[in-house]
C-alpha positions as CSV (number, residue, x, y, z in Angstrom):
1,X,-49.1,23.5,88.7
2,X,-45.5,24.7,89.0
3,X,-44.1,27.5,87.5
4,X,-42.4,27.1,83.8
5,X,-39.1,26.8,85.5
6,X,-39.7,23.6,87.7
7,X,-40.2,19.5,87.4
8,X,-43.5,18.2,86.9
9,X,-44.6,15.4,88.9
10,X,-46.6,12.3,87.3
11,X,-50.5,13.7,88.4
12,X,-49.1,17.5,86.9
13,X,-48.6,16.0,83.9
14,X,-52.0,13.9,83.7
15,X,-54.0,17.7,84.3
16,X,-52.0,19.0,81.8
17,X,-52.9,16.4,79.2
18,X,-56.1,16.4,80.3
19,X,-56.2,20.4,79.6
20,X,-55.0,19.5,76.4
21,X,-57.0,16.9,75.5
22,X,-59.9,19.2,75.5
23,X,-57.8,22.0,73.7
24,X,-57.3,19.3,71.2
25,X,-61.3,19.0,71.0
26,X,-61.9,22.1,69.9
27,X,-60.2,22.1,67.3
28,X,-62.4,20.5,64.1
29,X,-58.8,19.5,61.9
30,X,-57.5,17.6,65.4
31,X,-60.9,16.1,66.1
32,X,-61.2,14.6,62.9
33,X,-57.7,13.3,63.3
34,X,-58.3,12.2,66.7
35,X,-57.3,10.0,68.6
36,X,-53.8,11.7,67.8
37,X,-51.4,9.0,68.5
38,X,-47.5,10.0,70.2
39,X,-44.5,7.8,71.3
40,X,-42.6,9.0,74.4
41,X,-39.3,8.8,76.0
42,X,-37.0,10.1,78.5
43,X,-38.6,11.3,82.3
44,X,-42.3,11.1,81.4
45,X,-41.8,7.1,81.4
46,X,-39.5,7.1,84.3
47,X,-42.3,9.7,86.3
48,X,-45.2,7.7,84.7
49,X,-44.1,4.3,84.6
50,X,-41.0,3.5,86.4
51,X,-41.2,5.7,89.4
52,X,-37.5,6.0,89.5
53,X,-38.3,9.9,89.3
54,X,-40.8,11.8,91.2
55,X,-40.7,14.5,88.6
56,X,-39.4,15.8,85.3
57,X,-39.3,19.3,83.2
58,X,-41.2,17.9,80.3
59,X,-42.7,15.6,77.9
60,X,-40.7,14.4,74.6
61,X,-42.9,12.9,71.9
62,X,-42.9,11.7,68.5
63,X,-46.2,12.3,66.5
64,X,-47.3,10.0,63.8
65,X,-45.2,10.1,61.3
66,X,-47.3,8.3,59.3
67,X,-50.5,10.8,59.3
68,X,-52.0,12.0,56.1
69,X,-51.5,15.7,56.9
70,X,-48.7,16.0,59.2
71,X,-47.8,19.7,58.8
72,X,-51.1,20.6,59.7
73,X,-51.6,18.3,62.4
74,X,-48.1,19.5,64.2
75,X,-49.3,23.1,63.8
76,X,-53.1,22.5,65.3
77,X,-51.5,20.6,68.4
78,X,-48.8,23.3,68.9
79,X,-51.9,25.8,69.1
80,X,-53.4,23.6,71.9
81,X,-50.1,23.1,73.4
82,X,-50.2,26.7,74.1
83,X,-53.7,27.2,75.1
84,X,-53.1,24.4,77.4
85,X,-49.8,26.2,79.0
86,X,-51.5,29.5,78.8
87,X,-54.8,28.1,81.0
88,X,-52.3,26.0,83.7
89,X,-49.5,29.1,83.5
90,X,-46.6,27.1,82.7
91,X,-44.2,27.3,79.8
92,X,-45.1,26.4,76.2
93,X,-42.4,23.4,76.5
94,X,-43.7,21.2,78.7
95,X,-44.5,19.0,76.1
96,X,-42.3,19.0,73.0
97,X,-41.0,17.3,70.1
98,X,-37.3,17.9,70.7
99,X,-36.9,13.9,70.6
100,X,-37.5,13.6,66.9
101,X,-34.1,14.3,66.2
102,X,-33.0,11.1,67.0
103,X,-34.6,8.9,64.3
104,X,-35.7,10.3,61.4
105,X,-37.4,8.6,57.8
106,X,-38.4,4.8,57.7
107,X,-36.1,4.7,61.0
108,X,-38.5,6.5,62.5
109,X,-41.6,5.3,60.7
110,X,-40.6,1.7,61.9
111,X,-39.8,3.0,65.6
112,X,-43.5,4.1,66.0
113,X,-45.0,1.1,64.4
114,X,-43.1,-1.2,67.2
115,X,-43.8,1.2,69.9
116,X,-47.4,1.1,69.1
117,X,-47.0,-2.9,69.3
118,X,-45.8,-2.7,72.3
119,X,-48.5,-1.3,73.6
120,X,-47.6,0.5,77.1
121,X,-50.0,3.7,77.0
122,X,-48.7,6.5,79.1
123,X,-51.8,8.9,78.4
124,X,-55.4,8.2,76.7
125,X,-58.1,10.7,76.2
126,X,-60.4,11.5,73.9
127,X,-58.2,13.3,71.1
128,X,-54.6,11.8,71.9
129,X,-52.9,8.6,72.7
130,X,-49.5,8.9,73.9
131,X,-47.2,5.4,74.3
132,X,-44.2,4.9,75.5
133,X,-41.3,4.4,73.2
134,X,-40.1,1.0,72.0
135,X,-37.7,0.0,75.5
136,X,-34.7,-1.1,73.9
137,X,-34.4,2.5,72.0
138,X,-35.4,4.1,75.1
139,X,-32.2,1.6,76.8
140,X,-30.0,2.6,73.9
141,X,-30.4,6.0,73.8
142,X,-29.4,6.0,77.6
143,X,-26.2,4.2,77.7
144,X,-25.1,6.5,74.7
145,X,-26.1,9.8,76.5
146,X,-24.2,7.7,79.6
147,X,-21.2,7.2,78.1
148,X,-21.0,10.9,75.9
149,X,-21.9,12.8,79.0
150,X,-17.9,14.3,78.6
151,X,-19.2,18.0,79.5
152,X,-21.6,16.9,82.7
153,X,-24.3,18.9,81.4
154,X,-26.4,15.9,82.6
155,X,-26.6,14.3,86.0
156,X,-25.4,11.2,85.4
157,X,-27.2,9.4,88.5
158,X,-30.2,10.3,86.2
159,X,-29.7,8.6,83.2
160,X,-27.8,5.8,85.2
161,X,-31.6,5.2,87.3
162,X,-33.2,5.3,84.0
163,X,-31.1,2.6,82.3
164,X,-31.3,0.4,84.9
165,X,-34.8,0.6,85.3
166,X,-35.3,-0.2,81.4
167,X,-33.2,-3.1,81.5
168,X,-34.8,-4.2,84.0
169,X,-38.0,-3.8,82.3
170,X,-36.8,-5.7,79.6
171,X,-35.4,-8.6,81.3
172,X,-38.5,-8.8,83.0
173,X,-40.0,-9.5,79.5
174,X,-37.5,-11.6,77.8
175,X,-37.6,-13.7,81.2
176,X,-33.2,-13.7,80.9
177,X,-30.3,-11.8,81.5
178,X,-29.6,-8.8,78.4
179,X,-26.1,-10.2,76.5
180,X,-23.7,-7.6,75.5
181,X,-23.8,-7.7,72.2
182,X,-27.4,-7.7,71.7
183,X,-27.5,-4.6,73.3
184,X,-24.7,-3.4,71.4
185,X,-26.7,-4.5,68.2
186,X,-29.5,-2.5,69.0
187,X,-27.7,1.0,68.0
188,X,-28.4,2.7,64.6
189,X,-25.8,4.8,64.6
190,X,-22.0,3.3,64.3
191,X,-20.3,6.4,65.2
192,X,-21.8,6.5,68.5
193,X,-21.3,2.9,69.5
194,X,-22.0,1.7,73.3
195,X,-19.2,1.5,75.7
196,X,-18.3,-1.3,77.7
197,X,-17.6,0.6,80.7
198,X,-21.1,2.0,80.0
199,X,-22.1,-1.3,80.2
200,X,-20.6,-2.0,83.2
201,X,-21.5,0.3,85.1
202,X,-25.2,-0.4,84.4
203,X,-24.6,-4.1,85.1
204,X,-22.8,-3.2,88.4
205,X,-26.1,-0.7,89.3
206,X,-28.3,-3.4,88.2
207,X,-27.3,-6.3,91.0
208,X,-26.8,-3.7,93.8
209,X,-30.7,-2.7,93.0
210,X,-32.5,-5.9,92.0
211,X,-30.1,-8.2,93.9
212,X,-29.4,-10.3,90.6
213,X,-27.6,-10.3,86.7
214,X,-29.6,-8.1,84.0
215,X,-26.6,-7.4,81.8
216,X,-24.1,-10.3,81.1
């Protein structure tokens, strides 16, 4: 695989989950919790799913909230996390949990209940499960990186791709055009509402790609 420094393309990812799988295995507190169920965001979706990226530095995951021993569950998996990086010689990141931050309590209880419902599984083995996250929060939490990007840290063009290709995900589901103000509704968070000009830009993105309306 590649170094700790580079992006990981969509079969990288499925050897490293596959190494960890079997970490996972011999472990007897994971196997009995097993299969170990995760939701997923960000470039593993676009890699694995939308192809809009060829690759991406990591994996970000939510765990189960709702496991009866979480504590120890998060510290058995971090040891096979780093079995599996030590054995493939990458870093110890390349799958994390930095993406918790974002929803936290029943919020986040209730995000990987709906996520499971959906039902789009990115990775299954024998000891973990890993499904995408619910699309519109993946779609929300874009347009607000989008329009708070005020530093560039971020390529824009990235999260721009992504957006476009989860709306258009979800149009393809609701069988109509996304409305405004149901995306708008969407947010949890009132201080970090969704911009029009986010909004438009997406739209705008959206007919030069597909060739027809996905945000009205």
């Amino acid at each position: 695989m590649a170094s700790a420094k580079e992006k990981y393309s969509a079969a990288e990812f499925k050897k490293a989950l596959e190494v960890l799988d079997a970490e996972m295995g011999k472990s007897k507190n994971l196997r009995k919790m097993s299969p170990l169920r995760m939701i997923s965001a960000g470039g593993f979706v676009a890699v694995s799913v939308f192809g809009n990226r060829s690759s991406t530095e990591d994996i970000d995951y939510i765990l189960d909230p709702e496991l009866k021993d979480l504590p120890k569950a998060e510290k058995k998996l971090s040891i096979a996390i780093e079995e599996a990086a030590d054995q493939l010689r990458i870093g110890k990141n390349w799958i994390n949990d930095s993406m918790a931050v974002f929803t936290v309590g029943e919020n986040r209880k209730t995000l990987f209940r709906q996520s499971i419902q959906q039902n789009e599984i990115l990775f299954q083995g024998k000891h973990i499960i890993i499904y995408a996250v619910k699309w519109q929060w993946a779609l929300t939490r874009k347009l607000i990186r989008l329009g708070s990007n005020v530093k560039g840290d971020r390529d824009p063009d990235i999260d721009l791709s992504d957006s476009v290709a989860l709306a258009r995900r979800i149009v393809q589901q609701n069988g109509a055009p996304l409305k405004r103000d149901v995306i708008k509704g969407w947010t949890e968070n009132i201080y970090t509402p969704i911009e029009d000009e986010v909004l438009d830009q997406v739209a705008a993105e959206y007919v030069r790609k597909y060739g027809t309306q996905g945000i009205i």
